[in-house]
C-alpha positions as CSV (number, residue, x, y, z in Angstrom):
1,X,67.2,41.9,28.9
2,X,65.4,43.8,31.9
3,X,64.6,47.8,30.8
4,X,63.0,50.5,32.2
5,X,60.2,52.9,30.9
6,X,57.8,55.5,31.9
7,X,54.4,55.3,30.5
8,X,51.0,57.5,31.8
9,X,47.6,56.1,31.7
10,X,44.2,57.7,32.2
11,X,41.9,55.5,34.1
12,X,38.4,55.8,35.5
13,X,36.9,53.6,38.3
14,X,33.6,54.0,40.4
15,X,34.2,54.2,44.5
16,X,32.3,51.5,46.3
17,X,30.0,54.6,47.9
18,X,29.0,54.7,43.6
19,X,29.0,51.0,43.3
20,X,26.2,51.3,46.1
21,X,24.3,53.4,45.0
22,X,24.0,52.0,41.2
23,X,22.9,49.0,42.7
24,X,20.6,50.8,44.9
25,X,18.8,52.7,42.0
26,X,18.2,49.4,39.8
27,X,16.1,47.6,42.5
28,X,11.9,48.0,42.9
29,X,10.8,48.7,45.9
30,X,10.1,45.2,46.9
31,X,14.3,43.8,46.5
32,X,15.2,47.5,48.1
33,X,13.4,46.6,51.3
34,X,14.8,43.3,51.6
35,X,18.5,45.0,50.9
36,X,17.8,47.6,53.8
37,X,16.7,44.2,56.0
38,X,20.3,42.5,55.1
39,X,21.7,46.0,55.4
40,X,20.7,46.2,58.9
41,X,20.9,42.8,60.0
42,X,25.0,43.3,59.6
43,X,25.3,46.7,60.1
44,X,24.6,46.8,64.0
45,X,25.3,50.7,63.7
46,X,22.3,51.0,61.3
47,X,19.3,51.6,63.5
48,X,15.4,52.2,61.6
49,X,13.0,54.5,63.1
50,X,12.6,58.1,63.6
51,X,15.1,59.0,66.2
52,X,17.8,62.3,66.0
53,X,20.9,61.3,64.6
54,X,23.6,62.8,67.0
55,X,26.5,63.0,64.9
56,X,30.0,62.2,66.6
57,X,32.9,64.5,66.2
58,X,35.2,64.1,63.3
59,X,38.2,65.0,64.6
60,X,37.9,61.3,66.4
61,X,39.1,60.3,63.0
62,X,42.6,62.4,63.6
63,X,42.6,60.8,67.1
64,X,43.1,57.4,66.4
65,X,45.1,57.4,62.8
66,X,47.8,59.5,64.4
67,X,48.4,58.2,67.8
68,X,50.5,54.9,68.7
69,X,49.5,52.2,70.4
70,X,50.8,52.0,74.3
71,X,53.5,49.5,72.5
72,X,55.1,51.8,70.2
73,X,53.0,50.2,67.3
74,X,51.4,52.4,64.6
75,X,48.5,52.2,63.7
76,X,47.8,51.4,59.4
77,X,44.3,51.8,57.9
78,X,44.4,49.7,54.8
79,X,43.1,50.7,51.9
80,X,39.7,49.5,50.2
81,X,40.5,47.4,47.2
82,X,37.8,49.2,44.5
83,X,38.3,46.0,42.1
84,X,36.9,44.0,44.7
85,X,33.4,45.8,45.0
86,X,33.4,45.8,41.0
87,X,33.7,42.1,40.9
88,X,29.9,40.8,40.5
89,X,31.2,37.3,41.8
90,X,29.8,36.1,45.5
91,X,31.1,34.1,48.1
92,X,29.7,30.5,47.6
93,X,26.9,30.6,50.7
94,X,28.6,26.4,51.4
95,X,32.0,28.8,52.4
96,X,29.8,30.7,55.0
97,X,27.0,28.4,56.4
98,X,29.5,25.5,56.8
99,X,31.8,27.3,59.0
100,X,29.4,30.4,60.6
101,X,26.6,28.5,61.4
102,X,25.8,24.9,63.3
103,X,23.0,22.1,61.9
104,X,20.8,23.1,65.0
105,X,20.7,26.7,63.6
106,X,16.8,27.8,63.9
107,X,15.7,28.7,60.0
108,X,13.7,31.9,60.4
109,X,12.9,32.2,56.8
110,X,9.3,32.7,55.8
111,X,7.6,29.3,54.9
112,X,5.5,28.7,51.3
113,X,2.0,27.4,51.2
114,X,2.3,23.9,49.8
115,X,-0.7,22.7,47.7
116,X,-1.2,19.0,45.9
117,X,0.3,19.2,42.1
118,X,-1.7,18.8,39.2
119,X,0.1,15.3,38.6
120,X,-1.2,14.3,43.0
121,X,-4.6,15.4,41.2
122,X,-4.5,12.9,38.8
123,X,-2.3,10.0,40.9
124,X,-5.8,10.1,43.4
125,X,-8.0,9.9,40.6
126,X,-6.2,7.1,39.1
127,X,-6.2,5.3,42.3
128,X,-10.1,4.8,41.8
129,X,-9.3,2.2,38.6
130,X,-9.1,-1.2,38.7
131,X,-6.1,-1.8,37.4
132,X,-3.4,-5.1,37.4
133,X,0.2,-4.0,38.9
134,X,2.2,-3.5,35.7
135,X,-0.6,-1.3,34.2
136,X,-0.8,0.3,37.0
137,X,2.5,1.3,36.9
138,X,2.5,2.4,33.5
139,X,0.0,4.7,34.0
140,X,1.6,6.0,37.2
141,X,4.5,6.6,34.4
142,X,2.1,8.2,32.3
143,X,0.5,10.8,34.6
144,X,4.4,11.6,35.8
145,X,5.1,12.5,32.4
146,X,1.7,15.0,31.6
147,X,3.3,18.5,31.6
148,X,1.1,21.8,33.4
149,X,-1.0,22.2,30.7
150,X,-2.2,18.6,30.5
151,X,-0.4,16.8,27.6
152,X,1.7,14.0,27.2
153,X,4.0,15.5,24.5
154,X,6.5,12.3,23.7
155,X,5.8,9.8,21.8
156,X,4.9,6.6,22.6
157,X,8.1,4.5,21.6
158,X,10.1,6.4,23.4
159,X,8.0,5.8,27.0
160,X,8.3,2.1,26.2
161,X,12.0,2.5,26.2
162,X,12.0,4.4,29.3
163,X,9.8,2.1,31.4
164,X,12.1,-0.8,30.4
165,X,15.0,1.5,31.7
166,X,13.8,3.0,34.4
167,X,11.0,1.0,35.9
168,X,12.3,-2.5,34.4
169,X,9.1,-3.0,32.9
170,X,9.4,-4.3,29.4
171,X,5.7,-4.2,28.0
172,X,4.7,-3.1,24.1
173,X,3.5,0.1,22.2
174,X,-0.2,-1.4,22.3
175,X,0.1,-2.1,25.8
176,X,0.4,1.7,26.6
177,X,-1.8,3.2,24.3
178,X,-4.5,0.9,25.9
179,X,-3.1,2.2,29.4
180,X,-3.3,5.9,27.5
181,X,-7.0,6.1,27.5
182,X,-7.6,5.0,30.8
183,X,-5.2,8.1,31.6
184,X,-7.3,10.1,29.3
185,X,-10.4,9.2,31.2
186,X,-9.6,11.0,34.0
187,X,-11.0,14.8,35.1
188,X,-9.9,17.6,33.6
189,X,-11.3,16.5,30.1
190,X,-8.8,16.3,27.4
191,X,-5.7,15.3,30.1
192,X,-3.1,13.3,28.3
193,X,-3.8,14.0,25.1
194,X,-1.0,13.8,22.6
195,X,-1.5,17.0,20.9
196,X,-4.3,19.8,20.1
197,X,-6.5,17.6,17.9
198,X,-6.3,14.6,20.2
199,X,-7.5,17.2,23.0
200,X,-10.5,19.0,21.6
201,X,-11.9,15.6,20.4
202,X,-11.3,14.2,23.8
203,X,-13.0,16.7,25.6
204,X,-16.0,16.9,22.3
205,X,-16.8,13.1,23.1
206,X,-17.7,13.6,26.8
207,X,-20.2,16.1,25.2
208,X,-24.1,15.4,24.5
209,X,-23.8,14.0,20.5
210,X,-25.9,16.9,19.2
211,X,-25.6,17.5,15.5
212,X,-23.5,20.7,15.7
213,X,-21.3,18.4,18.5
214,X,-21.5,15.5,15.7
215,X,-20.3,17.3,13.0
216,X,-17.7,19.7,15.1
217,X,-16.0,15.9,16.2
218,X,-15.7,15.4,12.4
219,X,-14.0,18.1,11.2
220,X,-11.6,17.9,13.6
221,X,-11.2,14.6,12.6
222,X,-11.3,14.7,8.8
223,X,-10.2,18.5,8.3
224,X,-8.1,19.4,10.8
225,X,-6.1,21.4,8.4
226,X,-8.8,23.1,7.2
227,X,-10.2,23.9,10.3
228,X,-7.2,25.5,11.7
229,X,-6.5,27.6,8.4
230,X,-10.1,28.9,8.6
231,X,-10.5,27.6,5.1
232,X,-14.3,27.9,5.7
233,X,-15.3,27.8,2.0
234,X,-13.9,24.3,1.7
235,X,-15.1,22.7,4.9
236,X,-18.5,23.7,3.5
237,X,-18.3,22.3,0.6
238,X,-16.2,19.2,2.1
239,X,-19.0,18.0,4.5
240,X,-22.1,19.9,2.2
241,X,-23.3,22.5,5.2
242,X,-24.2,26.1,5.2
243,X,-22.8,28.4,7.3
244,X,-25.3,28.4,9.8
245,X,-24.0,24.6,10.6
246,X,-20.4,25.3,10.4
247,X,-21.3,28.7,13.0
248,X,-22.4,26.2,15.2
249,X,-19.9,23.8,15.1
250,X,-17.3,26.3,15.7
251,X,-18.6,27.6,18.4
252,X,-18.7,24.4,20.3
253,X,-15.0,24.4,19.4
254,X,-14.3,27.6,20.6
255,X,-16.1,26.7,24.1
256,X,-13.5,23.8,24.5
257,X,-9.7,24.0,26.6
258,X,-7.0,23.8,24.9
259,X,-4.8,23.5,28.5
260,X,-6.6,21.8,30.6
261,X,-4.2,21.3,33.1
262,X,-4.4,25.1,33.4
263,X,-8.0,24.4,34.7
264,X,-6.8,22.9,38.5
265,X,-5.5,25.4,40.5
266,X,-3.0,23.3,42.5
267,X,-1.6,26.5,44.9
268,X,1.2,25.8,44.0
269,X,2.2,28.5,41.6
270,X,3.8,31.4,43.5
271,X,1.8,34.3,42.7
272,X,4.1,37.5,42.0
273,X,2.8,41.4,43.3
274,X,3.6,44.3,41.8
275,X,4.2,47.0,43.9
276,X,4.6,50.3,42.1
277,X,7.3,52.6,42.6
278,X,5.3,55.9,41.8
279,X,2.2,56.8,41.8
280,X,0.7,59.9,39.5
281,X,-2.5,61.4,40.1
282,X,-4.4,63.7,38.6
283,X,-4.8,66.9,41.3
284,X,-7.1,70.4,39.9
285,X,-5.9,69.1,36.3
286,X,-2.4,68.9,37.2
287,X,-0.2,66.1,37.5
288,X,1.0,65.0,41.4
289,X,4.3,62.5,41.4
290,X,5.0,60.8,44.5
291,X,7.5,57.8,45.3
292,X,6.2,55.0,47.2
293,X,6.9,55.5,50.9
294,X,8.5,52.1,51.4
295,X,11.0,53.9,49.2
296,X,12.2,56.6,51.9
297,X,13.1,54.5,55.3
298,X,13.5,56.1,58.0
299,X,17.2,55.3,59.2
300,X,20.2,56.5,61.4
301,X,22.9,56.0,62.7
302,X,23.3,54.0,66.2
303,X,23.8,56.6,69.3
304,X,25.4,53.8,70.8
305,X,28.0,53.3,68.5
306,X,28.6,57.2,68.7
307,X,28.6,57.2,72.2
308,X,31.4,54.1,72.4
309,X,33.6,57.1,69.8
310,X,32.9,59.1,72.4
311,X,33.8,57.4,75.3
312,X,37.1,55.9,73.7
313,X,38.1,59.9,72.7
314,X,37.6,60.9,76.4
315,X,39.7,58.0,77.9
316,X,43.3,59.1,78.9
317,X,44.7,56.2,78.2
318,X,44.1,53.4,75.3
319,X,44.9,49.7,74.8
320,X,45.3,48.2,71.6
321,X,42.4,45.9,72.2
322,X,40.3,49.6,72.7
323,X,41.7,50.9,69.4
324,X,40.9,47.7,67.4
325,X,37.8,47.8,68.9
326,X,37.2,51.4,67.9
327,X,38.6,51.0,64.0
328,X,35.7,48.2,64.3
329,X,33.0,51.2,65.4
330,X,34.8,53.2,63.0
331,X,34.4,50.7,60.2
332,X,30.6,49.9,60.9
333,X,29.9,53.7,61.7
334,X,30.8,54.8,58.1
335,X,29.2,52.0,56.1
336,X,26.1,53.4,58.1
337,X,26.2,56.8,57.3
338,X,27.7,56.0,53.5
339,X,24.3,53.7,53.1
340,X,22.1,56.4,54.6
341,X,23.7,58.4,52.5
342,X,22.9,56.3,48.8
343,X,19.7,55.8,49.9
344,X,18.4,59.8,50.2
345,X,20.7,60.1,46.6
346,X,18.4,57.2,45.6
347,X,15.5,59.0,46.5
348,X,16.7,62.1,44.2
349,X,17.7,60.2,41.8
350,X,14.2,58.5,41.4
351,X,12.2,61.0,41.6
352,X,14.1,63.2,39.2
353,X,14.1,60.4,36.5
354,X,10.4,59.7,36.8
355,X,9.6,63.7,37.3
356,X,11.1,64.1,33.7
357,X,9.2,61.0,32.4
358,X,5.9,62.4,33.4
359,X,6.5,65.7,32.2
360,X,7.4,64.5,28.7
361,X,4.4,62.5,28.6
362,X,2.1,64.6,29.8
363,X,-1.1,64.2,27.6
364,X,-0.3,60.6,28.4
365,X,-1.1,60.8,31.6
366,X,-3.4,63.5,31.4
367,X,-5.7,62.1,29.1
368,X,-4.5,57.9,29.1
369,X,-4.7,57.8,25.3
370,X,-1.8,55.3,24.2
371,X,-2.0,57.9,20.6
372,X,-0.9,60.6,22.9
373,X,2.9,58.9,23.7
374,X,5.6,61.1,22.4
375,X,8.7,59.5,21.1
376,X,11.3,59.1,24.3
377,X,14.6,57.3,24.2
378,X,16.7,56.8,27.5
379,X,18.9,59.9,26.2
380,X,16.4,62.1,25.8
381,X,15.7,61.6,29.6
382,X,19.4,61.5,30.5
383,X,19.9,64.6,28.8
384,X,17.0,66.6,30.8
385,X,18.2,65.5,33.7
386,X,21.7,65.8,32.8
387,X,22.8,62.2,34.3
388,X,24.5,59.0,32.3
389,X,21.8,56.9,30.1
390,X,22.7,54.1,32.7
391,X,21.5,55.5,35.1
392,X,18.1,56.3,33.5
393,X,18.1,52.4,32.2
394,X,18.8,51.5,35.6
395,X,15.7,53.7,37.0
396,X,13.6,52.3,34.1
397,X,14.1,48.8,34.5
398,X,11.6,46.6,36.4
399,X,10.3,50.0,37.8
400,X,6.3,50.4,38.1
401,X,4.3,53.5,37.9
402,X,0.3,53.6,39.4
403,X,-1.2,55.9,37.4
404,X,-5.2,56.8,36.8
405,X,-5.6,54.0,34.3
406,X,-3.4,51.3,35.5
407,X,0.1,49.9,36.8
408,X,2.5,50.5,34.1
409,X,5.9,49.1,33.6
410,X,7.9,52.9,32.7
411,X,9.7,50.9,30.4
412,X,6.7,51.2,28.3
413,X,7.0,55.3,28.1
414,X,10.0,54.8,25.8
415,X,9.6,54.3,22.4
416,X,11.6,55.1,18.8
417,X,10.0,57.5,16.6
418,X,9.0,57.6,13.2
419,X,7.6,60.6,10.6
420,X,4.5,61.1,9.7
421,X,3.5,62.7,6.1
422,X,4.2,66.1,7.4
423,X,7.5,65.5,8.8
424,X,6.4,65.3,12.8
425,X,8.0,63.0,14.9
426,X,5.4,60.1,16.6
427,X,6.2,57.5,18.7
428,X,6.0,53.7,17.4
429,X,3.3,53.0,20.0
430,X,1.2,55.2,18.7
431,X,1.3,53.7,15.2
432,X,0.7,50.2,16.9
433,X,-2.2,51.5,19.2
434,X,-3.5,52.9,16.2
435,X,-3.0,49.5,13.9
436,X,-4.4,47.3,16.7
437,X,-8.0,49.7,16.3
438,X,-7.7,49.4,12.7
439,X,-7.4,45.7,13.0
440,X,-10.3,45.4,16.2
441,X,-12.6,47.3,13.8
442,X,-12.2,45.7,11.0
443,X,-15.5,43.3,9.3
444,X,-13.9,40.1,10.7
445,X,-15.6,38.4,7.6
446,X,-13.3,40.0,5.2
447,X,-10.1,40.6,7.9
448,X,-8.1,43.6,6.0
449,X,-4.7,42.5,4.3
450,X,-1.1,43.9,5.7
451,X,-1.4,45.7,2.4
452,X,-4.7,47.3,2.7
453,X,-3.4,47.9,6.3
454,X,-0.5,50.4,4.9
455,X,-2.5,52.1,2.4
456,X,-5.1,52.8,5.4
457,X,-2.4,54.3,7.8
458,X,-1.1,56.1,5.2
459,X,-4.4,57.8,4.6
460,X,-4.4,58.4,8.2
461,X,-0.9,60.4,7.9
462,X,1.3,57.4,8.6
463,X,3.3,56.0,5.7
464,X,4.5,52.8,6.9
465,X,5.8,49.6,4.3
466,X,4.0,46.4,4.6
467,X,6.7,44.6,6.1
468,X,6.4,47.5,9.1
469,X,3.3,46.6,9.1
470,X,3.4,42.8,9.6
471,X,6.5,43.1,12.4
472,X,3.7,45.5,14.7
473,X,1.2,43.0,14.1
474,X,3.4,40.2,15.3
475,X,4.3,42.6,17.9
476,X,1.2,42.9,19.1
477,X,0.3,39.2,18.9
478,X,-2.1,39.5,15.9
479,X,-2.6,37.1,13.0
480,X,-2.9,37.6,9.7
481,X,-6.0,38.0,8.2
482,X,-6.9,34.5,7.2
483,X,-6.8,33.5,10.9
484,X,-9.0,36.8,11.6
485,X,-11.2,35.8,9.4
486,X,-14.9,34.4,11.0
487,X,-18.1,33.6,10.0
């Protein structure tokens, strides 16, 4: 049975000119140049560099939605679907290279510096041994399976099973370990080792056997536990030392890698630059805010394409190919302008966001004193600068900020508050900053508890529970006091 109702709906959605310009705000500096690059690499209207933009006449709009073609035919403007710019889905790039572009295409993207792996490194030392075929390939298997930092971290059935799969080589568990330490001869000292004991002993046995080197290779071996607990009570009394010998023997320990492979720098790592957004500076005792220039382009739009408007208005008479080709200027001319557009509220926007930022955190940045953050949450910000949280986040997010002691992420500004005994708001990061000096000047002989931690804050104004106190700690990638302990 068919019927028939009325119903009424409120509904809110952003125009693609909005949609730009959120995406805009959320990139650094570094993924907004590249965007102006694409920008104007399809927008032949968009032109860079200083140059008057001579605006055409907007009444060319009324000339060409109103007349006819010299056919009778009318001419439609369609309408821009807004569900399609809110869609994050993109065109699969096989739909566009495989019909836009031809094999013999020139690739004009910039090239990486190639350098030899960490695994080459140890292929070319290994091709130095005299080894017979089938151990040879075992320990080609071997090195293939050493992750970057240097260990071989599966075990040793399982590597048998694989070479009998993989390389069709069906050889035993003694077979390999025998093949293993040939592996484990090679430079950096400590490769292929199975785990962190196996390591430091590797690396303690290519050493000079001095007594504290001696004694060092047999805790590891006989107190491994201990060692790593800093029990150092019972590894004295275990092997009958003082402390003097046990000082020493740590301290060969402590001069050993635990990632070797981290020691061969193969160039192969891409290396990642921050460029800041902002920078503040300190100017007659007052703080100066400026955005990055590579933030403010200098971009117009084409006096070519407004000429061609130009041109097609004066014409007496027009062709349908002239007014398609002029709803095609039209088109390009108003994604330039609504691009230039998003990219000056961009500017605004930015600058506003971080103005309010450094004004809230002033002693911050006057003074560089982590104590000195005030509590800030994105509200707070969106509130002074009367714009959505969003579009704070979005400002905050992978943002940088050069200031007089330091990049700094400006996510790092923002912090939740907690009281102190008389009722003041402080930020968290000033509790931690002020935990992690507690903790750095502490007598590492006798490391301060979590508990003696609270009771010390709280004497300092602070009165935070012990299990606040352990999550900062961990926070702030401190251990507990039995592994701050030393000797």
């Amino acid at each position: 049975m068919l019927k028939q109702h009325l119903s009424f709906k409120l509904s809110q959605k952003l125009s693609p000119q909005q949609i730009q310009l959120m995406k805009l705000i959320q990139l650094p500096t570094q993924a907004f140049e590249q965007r102006i690059s694409q920008e104007m690499n399809e927008n032949p209207a968009l032109e860079g560099g200083k140059e008057e933009v001579e605006k055409f006449d907007e009444d060319i709009n009324d000339d060409y939605e109103d007349e006819e073609y010299d056919d009778g035919t009318e001419v439609i403007e369609t309408e821009i679907n807004v569900d399609d710019y809110l869609s994050d889905d993109e065109t699969p790039s096989y739909k566009l290279s495989a019909n836009n572009h031809s094999a013999d295409d020139e690739e004009n993207t910039m090239p990486y510096a190639s350098g030899i792996s960490f695994n080459q490194v140890l292929l070319q030392q290994l091709s130095t041994y005299r080894l017979d075929d089938e151990d040879k390939e075992i320990a080609k298997f071997l090195v293939g399976s050493v992750d970057e930092s240097g260990y071989i971290r599966r075990e040793i059935a399982d590597i048998v099973d694989d070479l009998a799969f993989t390389q069709n080589i069906y050889t035993t568990a003694d077979k390999v370990e025998n093949v293993l330490k040939k592996v484990q001869e090679l430079d950096p000292a400590g490769v292929g080792a199975r785990d962190l004991q196996e390591c430091l002993l590797l690396q303690l046995e290519r050493r000079t056997h001095t007594p504290s080197v001696l004694l060092a290779i047999a805790i590891l071996e006989d107190a491994f536990e201990y060692f790593t607990k800093k029990h150092y009570k019972k590894l004295i009394a275990k092997f009958d030392i003082t402390e003097d010998h046990l000082r020493d023997a740590i301290h060969e320990v402590e001069h050993l890698n635990p990632k070797p492979g981290g020691s061969i720098s193969t160039g192969t790592r891409m290396v990642e630059h921050v460029v800041p957004d902002f920078s503040i500076k300190i100017v007659d005792g007052n703080l100066d805010l400026t955005l990055n220039g590579r933030n403010a382009p200098e971009l117009h739009v084409s006096r070519e394409y407004s000429n061609m408007l130009k041109g097609y208005k004066a014409s007496k008479t027009k062709s349908k190919s002239q007014k398609d080709a002029v709803m095609f200027i039209k088109q390009k001319l108003d994604a330039a302008k609504w691009f230039i557009d998003a990219i000056k509220q961009r500017q605004q926007t930015l600058f506003v966001t971080m103005n309010a930022i450094m004004h809230r955190q002033e002693e911050f940045f006057l003074t560089g004193d982590e104590r000195k953050l005030r509590p800030m949450i994105l509200k707070d910000i969106a509130d002074t600068i009367h714009m959505d949280i969003s579009t704070v986040s979005r400002v905050a997010n992978s943002k940088y900020v050069d200031t007089p002691y330091g990049t700094k992420l400006i996510k790092e500004f923002f912090s939740e508050s907690m009281k102190n005994d008389q009722g003041e708001d402080v930020s968290t990061r000033e509790i931690k900053k002020i935990l992690e000096i507690t903790i750095s000047e502490e007598d590492k002989r006798k490391p301060l508890t979590d508990d003696k931690l609270a009771k010390i804050l709280k004497e300092k104004g602070y009165p935070i529970a012990r299990r606040t106190i352990a999550k900062y700690r961990e926070q702030l990638d401190l251990p507990v006091a039995r592994l701050r302990k030393e000797i």
